[in-house]
Each structure stands twice: as C-alpha cells, then as structure tokens.
C-alpha positions as CSV (number, residue, x, y, z in Angstrom):
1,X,49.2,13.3,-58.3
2,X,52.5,13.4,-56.7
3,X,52.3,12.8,-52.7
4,X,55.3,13.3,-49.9
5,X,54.6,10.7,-47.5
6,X,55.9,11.4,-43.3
7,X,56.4,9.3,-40.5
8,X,57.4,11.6,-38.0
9,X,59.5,10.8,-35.1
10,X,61.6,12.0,-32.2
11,X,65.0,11.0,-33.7
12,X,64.2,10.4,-37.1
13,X,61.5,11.1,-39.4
14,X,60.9,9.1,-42.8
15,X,59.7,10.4,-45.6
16,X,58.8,9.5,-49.1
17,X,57.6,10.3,-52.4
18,X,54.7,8.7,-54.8
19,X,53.8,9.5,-58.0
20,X,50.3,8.3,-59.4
21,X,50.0,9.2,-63.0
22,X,48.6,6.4,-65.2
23,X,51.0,4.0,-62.9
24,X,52.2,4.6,-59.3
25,X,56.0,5.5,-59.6
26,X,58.4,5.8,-56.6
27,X,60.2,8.9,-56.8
28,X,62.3,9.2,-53.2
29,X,62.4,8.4,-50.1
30,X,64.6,8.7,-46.9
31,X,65.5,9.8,-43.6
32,X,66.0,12.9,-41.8
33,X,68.0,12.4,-38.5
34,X,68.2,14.8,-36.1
35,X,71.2,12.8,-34.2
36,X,72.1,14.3,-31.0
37,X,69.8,17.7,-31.6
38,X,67.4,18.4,-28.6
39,X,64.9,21.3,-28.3
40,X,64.6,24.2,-31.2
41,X,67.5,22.6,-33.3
42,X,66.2,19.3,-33.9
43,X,63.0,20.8,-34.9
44,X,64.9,23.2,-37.3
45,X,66.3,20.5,-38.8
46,X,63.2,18.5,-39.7
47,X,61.7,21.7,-41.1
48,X,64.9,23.0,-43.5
49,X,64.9,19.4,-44.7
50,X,60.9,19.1,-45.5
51,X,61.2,22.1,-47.0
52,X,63.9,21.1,-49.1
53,X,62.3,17.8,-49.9
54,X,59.4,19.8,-51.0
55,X,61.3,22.1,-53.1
56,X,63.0,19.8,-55.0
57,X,60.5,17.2,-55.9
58,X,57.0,19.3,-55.6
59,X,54.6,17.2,-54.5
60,X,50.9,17.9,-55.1
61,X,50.0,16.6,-51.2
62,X,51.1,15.6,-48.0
63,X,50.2,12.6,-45.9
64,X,51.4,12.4,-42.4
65,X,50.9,9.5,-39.8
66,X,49.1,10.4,-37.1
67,X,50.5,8.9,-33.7
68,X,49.2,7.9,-30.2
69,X,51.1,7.6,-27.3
70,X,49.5,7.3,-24.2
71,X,52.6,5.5,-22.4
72,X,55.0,8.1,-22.4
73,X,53.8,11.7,-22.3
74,X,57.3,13.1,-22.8
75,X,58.1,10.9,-26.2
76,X,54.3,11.9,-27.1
77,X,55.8,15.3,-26.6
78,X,58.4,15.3,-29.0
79,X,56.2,13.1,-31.7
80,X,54.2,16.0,-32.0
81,X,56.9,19.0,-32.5
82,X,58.0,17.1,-35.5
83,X,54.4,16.5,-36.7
84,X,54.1,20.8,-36.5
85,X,57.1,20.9,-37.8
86,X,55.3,18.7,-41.2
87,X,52.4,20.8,-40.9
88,X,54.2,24.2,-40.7
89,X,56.1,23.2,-44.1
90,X,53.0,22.2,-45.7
91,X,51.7,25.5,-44.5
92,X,55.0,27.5,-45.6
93,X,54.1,25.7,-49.1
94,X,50.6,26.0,-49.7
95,X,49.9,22.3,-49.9
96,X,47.2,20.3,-48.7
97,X,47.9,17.8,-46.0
98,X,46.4,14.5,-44.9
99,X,46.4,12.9,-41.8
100,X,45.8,8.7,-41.4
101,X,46.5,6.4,-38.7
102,X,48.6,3.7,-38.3
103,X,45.6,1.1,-38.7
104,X,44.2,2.9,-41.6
105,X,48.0,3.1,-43.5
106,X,48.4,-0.9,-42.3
107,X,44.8,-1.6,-43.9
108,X,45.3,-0.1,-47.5
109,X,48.7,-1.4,-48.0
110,X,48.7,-5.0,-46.3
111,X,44.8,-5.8,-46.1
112,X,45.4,-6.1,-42.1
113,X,45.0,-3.4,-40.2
114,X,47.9,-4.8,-37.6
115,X,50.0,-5.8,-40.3
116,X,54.0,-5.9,-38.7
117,X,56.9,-3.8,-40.1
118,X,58.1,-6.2,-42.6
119,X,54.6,-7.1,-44.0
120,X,54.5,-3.4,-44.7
121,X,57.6,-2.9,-46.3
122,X,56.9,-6.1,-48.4
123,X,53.8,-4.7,-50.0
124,X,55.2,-1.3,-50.7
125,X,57.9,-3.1,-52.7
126,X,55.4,-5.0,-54.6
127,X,53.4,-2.4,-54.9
128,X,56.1,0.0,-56.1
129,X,58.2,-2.7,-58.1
130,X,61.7,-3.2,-58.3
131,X,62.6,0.7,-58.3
132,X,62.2,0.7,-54.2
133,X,65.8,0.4,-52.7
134,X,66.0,-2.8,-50.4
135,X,68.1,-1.0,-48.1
136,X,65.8,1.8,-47.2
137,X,65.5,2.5,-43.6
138,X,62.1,1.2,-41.9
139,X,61.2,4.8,-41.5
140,X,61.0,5.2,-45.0
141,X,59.9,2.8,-46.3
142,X,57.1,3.3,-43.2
143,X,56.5,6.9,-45.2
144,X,56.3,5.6,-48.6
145,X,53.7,3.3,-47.5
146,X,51.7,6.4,-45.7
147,X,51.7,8.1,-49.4
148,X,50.3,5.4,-51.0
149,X,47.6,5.1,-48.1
150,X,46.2,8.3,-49.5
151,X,46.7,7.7,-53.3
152,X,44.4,4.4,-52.4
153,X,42.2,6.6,-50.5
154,X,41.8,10.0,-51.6
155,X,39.2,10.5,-53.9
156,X,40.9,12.8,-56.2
157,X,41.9,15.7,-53.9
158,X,41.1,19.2,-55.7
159,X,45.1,20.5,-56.9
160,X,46.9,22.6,-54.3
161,X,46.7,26.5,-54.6
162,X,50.0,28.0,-56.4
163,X,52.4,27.3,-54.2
164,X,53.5,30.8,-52.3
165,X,55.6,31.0,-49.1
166,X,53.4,32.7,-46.4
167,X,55.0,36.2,-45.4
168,X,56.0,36.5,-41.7
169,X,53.4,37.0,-39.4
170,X,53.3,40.3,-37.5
171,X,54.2,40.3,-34.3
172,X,51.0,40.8,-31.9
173,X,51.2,44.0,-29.3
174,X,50.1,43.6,-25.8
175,X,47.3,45.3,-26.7
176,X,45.8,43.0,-29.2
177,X,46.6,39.6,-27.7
178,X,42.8,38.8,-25.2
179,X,43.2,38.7,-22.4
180,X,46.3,40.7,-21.7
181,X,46.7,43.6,-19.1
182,X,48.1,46.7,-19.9
C-alpha cells in the first residue's frame, strides 16, 4: 500500500509518500509553495502539483489532515481551498481519500496526542530510518507523518478503482439548476 500524505496550508502545503509493503519505505516528500499567489492561482498551483505528485509516484490512497480554526475565519478560509483542492485531485484520480486530525496523526506516530513539532518529526525518522532527509521542511515531514497515521490505522483499505480522469462536467442550464427562475 502506497499512501500520499497532505498537510494543507495557505502558503504551503506538505506532502509525502509511504510505502508499506512487507516494511514501511519512504518514497518522497516535500513542499508545494504557492509564494506570493492569491485567489484562483494559488489554488491552481496546489492542484497541477498534486496531480503531478500523483502521477508520478501512484499512490494507492490519500490521507489529508483535517484542520480547525476557530480564531481566524479568513485563514480557516484559505485552509480549506487547498484541502478541495486535495480532494478534487483525489477525485480527478479515482483514489480513495482519508481524513485524520491533528490529535489522531499526533497519537499514532508519538503515543501523545499533543505531541510538539519536533517530537513528531523525530518519530517519523525513526520510524522511516535513515532514508528521511534531515532537512525536510516541517510541512513535510508533518505529511509524511499523516501517511503513516493511516498505514497504522487503516485496516487494509479495499484497492482504489482503475485510476481514470473524470470527464468534464456539463455545464447546468438555468432550467435544471432548483430553484432558478426562468
């Protein structure tokens, strides 16, 4: 089982790749930064580089970290265009995607369920071994833990369908959409 880990942000989103066949096996990980992008473009970019992500290495599943953010309603916002913009891609691709909290990713990979960044990124290098780069970006490293939060706690999820990319949808008519007056 091959899973594409993603911590989604509003400036940067981390992701990372797992591999669990008889041993767990880091495959990538990085960064996609969408710099000084706002609106449409910065969530284009996210998207173009999941998808290439997911072309490239072909994971069997996603797992995405599901936020709250209650301070902020703007940056809460933004957090979740870029967690559509994971979702869309795993839609685009056919693949199944998991959702976990930042608790539940803490628990499985530090024991402690309010474990601090470098706890985190200290576990997923023992866990992973020596093939981790040390100088992977928090965000990364953040995502590769997320993908091994569901390799520890998925219980064997079915394989994803062939993988297809989903036709355009047709555009509604006035008509069709409830609700609308001629």
């Amino acid at each position: 089982m091959r899973v594409l880990g993603v911590d989604p942000g509003n400036a940067v989103t981390g992701f990372g790749i797992v591999d669990r066949g008889g041993e767990l096996r880091y495959v990538i990980a990085g960064t996609i930064r969408a710099g000084a992008m706002r609106g449409p473009a910065r969530l284009a970019a996210i998207y173009a580089n999941l998808i290439e992500v997911i072309d490239t290495h072909a994971p069997d599943a996603i797992s995405l970290e599901r936020s709250f953010v209650a301070v902020n309603i703007q940056s809460a916002f933004k957090l979740g265009e870029a967690r559509a913009m994971v979702m869309l891609a795993a839609a685009h691709r056919g693949l199944e995607l998991f959702e976990y909290t930042p608790t539940d990713v803490k628990l499985s990979i530090a024991g402690y369920g309010r474990a601090d960044k470098c706890q985190v990124k200290e576990m997923v290098h023992r866990t992973l071994g020596v093939s981790v780069p040390d100088s992977l970006a928090e965000d990364a490293t953040d995502a590769l833990a997320i993908s091994l939060c569901h390799i520890f706690r998925a219980k064997m999820p079915r394989p994803s369908a062939i993988r297809r990319v989903f036709p355009r949808p047709a555009r509604a008519s006035a008509s069709v959409i409830a609700g609308a007056k001629p």
